[in-house]
Structure formats: structure tokens, C-alpha cells
N, C-alpha and C positions, 0 to 999 in steps of 0.2 A: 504494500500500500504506500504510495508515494505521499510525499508531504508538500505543499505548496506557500509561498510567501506573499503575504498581500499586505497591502494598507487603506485603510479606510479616514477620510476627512472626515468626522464627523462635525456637527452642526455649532456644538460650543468651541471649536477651533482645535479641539486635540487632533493629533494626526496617529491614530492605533496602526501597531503593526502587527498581526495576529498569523497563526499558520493554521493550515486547513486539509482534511486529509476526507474522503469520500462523498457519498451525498446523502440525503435523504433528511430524517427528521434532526432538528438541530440537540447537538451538546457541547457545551459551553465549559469549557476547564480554565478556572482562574488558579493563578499561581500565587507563593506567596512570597517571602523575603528568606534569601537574597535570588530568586530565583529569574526565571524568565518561561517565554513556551517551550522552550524547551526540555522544563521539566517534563512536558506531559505527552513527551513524544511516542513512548511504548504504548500509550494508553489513546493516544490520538491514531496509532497505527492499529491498535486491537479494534476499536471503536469505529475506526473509519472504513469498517467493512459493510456498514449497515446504518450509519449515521452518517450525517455532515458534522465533521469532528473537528473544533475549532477553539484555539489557544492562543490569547491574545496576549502580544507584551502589556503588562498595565502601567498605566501614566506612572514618568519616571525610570520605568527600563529599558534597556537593550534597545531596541529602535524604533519606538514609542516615543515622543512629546514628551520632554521634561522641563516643564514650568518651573521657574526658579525661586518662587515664592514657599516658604512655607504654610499660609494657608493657602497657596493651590493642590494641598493633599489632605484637604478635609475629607470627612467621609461623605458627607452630599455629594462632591463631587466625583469621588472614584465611583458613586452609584450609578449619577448620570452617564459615566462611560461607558459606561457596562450598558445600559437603557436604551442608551443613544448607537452602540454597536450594535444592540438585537436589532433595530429599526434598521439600521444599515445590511444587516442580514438577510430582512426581509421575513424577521421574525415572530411569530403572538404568541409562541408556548416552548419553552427547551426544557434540559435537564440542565442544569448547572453546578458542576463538579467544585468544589473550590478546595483550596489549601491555605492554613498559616493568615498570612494578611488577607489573601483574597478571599479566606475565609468570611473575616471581618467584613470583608466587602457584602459576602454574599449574603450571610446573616441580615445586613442594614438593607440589603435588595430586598430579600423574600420578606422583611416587614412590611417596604415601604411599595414595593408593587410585585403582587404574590400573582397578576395577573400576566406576566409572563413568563412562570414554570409550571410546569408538570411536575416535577420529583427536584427535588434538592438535594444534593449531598454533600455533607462536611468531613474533613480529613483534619484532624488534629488543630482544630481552631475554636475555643470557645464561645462560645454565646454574651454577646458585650452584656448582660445581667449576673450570668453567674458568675464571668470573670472580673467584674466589677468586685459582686461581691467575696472571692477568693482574695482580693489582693485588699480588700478593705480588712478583713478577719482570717485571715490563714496564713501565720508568719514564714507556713514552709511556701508558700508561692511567690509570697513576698520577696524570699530569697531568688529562688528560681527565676524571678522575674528580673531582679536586679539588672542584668544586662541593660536592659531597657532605656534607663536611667542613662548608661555608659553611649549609648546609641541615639540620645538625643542631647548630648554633650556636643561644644563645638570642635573638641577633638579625633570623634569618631571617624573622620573621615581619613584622618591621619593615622589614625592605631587599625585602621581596616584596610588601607590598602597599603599601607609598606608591605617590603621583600615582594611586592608581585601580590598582593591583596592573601596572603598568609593563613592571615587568621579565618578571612572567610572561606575557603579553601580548608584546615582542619575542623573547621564546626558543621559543615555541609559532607564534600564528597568523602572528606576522609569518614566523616562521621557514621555515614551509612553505608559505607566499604565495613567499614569496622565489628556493623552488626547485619553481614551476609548480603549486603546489598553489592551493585557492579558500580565502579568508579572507572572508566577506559579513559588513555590518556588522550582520545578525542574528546569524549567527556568533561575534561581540566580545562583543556584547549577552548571549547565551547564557554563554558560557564568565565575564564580568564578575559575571554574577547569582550561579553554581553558585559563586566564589571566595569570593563578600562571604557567603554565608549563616554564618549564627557557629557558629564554630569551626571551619570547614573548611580551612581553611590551617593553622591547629594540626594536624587529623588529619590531612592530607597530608603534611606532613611529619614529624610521628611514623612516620612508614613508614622516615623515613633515621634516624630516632634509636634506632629499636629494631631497627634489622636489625645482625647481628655483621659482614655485609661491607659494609665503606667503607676509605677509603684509610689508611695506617697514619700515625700523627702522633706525633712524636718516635722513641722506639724501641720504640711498639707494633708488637707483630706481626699479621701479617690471618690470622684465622682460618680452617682449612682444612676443609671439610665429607667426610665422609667418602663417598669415591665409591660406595662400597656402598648408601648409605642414601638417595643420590639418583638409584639407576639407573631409567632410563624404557624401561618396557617395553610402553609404550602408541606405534603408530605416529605418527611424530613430519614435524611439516614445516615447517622453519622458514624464515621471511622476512628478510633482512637488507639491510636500504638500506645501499651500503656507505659513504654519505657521511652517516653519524653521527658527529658530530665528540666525543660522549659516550661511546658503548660500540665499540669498535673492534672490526674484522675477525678480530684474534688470538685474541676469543672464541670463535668456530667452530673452531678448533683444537685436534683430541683430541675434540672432540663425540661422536664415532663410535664413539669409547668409551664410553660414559656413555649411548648409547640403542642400545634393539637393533635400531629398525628407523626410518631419518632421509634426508629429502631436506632438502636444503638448497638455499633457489634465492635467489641475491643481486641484488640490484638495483640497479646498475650508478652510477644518476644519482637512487635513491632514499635521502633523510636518513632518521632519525631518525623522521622524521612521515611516513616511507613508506604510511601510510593514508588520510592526507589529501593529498596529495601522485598518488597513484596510485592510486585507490578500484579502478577497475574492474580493472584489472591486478591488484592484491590479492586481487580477489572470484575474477576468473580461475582464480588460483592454488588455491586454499583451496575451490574448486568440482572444478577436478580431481584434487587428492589425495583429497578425501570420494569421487568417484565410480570413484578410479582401486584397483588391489590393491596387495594389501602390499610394500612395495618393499624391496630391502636398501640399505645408504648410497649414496646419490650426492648428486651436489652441481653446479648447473647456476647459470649467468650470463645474469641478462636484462638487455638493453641498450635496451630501449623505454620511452622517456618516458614515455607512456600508455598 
């Protein structure tokens, strides 16, 4: 299944660069930090044998429109991206895969217009509610989260890309080479190029500088988002490698509140980088909620490596 490179002008003036691989009904894989589409390429080649399987860089990466403001990565806006790319599509209903940031993303979508998915699916991104309140009352997230803080520092950009961007490079491909995932040094190559393009490490991390949740420092308070305003009424199915040593377990807790219709299936011996890490087990997953009905909450433990 071949892969294809396009760009779309959308109407607010971003210029998306997204890759696309088959035809038919649409699925939508947002990526999260520090990534690009090209995370989602095993899964845009499984998928694009019976879907139109499309994986956009989002505002701020790889060859993607990087506005140089920090409130031009609020999250109203990464939403209209997304809004304004379905219309571009030629789209009224997809499945929309997300990860990590474009979790966040997709979570604020399916609140704020649940009228353009079918199925939702989350990979290792909390629900701006419960990860609110994790980092207002759970000191071990707290810690976990810490990073955050260092990534909306105005240092970051400096301690992330010396030696050849280093560090992002052992917290990402080493990271999930580490726990049986594949790391090819086309792979390095790829993910090296999408970092060095200019300004892309700026717009990735304006993502942690302009979102209101991160960890509180001195006697700031974490802001609580109102449960009302992010309920998901679109059916939901999320994926969680339970050895993310970043967003922990405690986030799935209370979920079930907050969507009305949620399977949750954990992944036992999967990180953080549960997609690279577990491609096909993931595609598995996210093939039988698309073909399966509407479920009401449950929550199931997979314990196979692959």
C-alpha cells in the first residue's frame, strides 16, 4: 500500500501537510509530541487497504505551518485544524485515531463537534478532566508530569536539541526499541529531518506552553475544566500501555463518567509508545471497535507482547 504526500490550504490560513494511503471511508490519525505522520505509517499502510487513511503533520510540525506565537497553539485552535481539514476532505463522519497531544486534541474535538465521528479512539492521552484532576491530587503524576514544566521553560529548546536533538531521540525511538518495539536507522533519519526543519521544536513545544494543564509550581493552582463542557458522546475506545512512566493509570479513573459510551483495553507490557511498540495488536484493537456495536463501559487487560 503506497503512501502519498499532500497539502491542504485551509481557510484560517494554516497550510497542513498530511499523508494519505487508500480510499474509501475516512480515518483520521493525529499524532502527538514529538512526533509527526509518520508515526502512523504501519497503521496508515494496514488501514489503507479499506479506508482513506490519512495522517496529518499538526500545526507546528514537520511540514505543517508553524505560527510563531504562543497563543497560536491554543487548543481552539489545533481543533479548528482538524474541523477545517475534515471539510477539506470532503468529510461528515470519520474514525479519528489520536495519540499523546493529538490526543488532547481529539478529546476537545469529540466535545466540541461529536458530529463529525463515528468511533473515537485514544492511545495513551488523558481526558483534560481527569488529568486535571491527577495533577491537582496525585503527587505521583505530579512527579511524572514534571517534564512539562522543563518543556515550557525558555530553555527547552536548547537542552532538546543539542548533540543532534539527543534527548528527544533517547525518550522516543530509543525508548520503545527498549520495550520490543522496531527503531530502523531510517527511522532516526526520518524522525532527525521532521525535528531540524525550522521552527519545529519551537511549535512542538508551544503545545506545553499554551495549554492551562501542567503541573502547578509554587502555589499555582491546576486548572479544572468543566466536566460539562468536555463530555464525549461520540463512542469512545481507548488504549493505554500501562507502563507509561509519563501519564499514569489513575487517569482512566472516573473516565466512565465523562463519556457515554467507553471501552477501555490496557496493555499490560505496553509504554507510552504502545504504537510503535505493538503496531499490529493496536491495528487489532481499533479494527474491532470500528466493526464491533455500540458498547456501554467496560474495560479489558491485554497481556500479549504482540
Amino acid at each position: 500500500m503506497s503512501i502519498s504526500q499532500h497539502f491542504a490550504d485551509l481557510p484560517n490560513g494554516m497550510r497542513m501537510h498530511y499523508a494519505r494511503a487508500g480510499s474509501g471511508p475516512l480515518i483520521l490519525f493525529v499524532h502527538g509530541f514529538p512526533e509527526f505522520w509518520y508515526a502512523w505509517r504501519e497503521l496508515l499502510e494496514a488501514f489503507g487497504r479499506d479506508f482513506c487513511a490519512v495522517a496529518p503533520d499538526m500545526r507546528g510540525y514537520n511540514l505543517s505551518g508553524k505560527p510563531p506565537g504562543v497563543r497560536d497553539y491554543r487548543p481552539r485552535l489545533l481543533v479548528e485544524d482538524l474541523r477545517q481539514l475534515l471539510e477539506h476532505l470532503q468529510c461528515r463522519r470519520c474514525v479519528m485515531v489520536a495519540h499523546d497531544w493529538g490526543g488532547a486534541v481529539a478529546w476537545n474535538f469529540a466535545a466540541t463537534h461529536p458530529e463529525y465521528l463515528s468511533r473515537l479512539v485514544i492511545v495513551n492521552a488523558p481526558h483534560p478532566v481527569t488529568f486535571a484532576r491527577e495533577l491537582r491530587d496525585n503527587p505521583a503524576q505530579q512527579r511524572a508530569s514534571a517534564y512539562m514544566n522543563l518543556f515550557r521553560s525558555a530553555k527547552a529548546e536548547r537542552v532538546l536539541s543539542e548533540n543532534a536533538h539527543a534527548r528527544l531521540e533517547r525518550m522516543t525511538l530509543d525508548a520503545w526499541a527498549a520495550n520490543g518495539g522496531s527503531a530502523t536507522q531510517e527511522d532516526r533519519e526520518a524522525y532527525r529531518a521532521a525535528w531540524s526543519q525550522p521552527g519545529a521544536l519551537t511549535g512542538a513545544l508551544n503545545y506545553y506552553r499554551a495549554s492551562p494543564l501542567h503541573p502547578p509550581e509554587g502555589d499555582e493552582a491546576v486548572t479544572q475544566p468543566d466536566p460539562a463542557a468536555f463530555r464525549v458522546r461520540v463512542p469512545t475506545l481507548v488504549i493505554w500501555g500501562e507502563r507509561d512512566e509519563a501519564l499514569l493509570p489513575g487517569n482512566l479513573d472516573g473516565l466512565d463518567e465523562l463519556v457515554d459510551s467507553l471501552q477501555v483495553v490496557r496493555i499490560a507490557r505496553g509504554s507510552h509508545w504502545v504504537v510503535h511498540e505493538q503496531p499490529k495488536v493496536v491495528a487489532s484493537l481499533i479494527r474491532g471497535f470500528i466493526e464491533g456495536s455500540e458498547a456501554s463501559a467496560s474495560q479489558e487487560r491485554f497481556d500479549a507482547t504482540r
